[in-house]
C-alpha positions, 0 to 999 in steps of 0.5 A, a space after each residue: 394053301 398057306 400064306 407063304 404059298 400064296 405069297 410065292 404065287 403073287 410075287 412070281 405073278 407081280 414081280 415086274 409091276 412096281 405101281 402094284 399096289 396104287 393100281 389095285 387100290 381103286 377107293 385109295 383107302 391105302 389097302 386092297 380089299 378082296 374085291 380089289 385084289 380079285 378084279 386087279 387078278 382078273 384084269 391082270 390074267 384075262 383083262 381085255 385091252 381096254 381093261 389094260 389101257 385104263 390100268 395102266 393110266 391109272 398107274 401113270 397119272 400119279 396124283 390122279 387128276 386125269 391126265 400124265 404130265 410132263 413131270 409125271 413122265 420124267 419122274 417115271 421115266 427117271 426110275 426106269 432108265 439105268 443111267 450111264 456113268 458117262 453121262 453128265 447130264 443124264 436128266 437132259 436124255 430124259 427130258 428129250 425122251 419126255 419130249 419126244 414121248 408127247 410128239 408121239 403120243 399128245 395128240 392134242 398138243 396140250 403138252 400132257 397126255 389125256 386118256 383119249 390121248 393115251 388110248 388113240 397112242 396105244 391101239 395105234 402102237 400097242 408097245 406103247 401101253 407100259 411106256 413109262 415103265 411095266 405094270 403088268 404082268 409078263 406073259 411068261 410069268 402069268 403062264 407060271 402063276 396060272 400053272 401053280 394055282 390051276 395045278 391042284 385043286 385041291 390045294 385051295 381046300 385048306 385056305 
């Protein structure tokens, strides 16, 4: 399979994971390795809840510290939300969804989302794994990824 193949198939596979990268690169060395991007595949086509729920924390703790603050929600929440023209102040609806994500999900009260908090959120209500925006792939476009590479197999002989 050629490169510009190979990149097709991906991009129909991660077409929707903006923190792509960021979730694969586990040593944060600023590239993905094969070791990397074959674990964050087998996560992304066949990985269990569990697997999913730490990913997808990882993806929202964006500098890494363990937990997702109140302004690493906003900022995510932010960037997914389309803003309507009518609005004055459209950061105020995105802090009471901020606001209203923590009463859900902070189970501790602690006023920022620890894992364990996360997690409890998740297996009770499990729409709540992508809440602050999608990273994972969708089914239809994982069926299509899986339908392309598992199609011929002979089409990896010329990698």
């Amino acid at each position: 399979m050629n490169r510009k193949k190979l990149q097709k198939l991906t991009d129909t596979l991660t077409k929707n994971c903006k923190h792509l990268f960021r979730g694969f690169d586990k040593d944060n060395d600023g590239c993905v390795n094969v070791s990397e991007w074959v674990h964050g595949l087998s996560l992304f086509l066949r990985g269990s809840l569990e697997e999913k729920m730490k990913y997808c924390f990882e993806v929202f703790d964006l500098n890494g510290d363990g937990f997702i603050s109140k302004e690493e929600m906003f900022h995510m929440l932010k960037n997914s939300l389309l803003k309507q023209p009518s609005e004055e102040d459209p950061d105020e609806g995105i802090k009471d969804l901020v606001e209203i994500t923590l009463k859900k999900m902070d189970h501790d009260h602690d006023g920022k989302l620890s894992f364990a908090d996360y997690e409890l959120a998740v297996r009770e209500e499990t729409l709540l794994l992508e809440a602050f925006g999608p990273c994972l792939p969708d089914p239809k476009s994982q069926m299509e990824f899986e339908a392309q590479v598992f199609k011929d197999p002979n089409e990896f002989n010329d990698m």
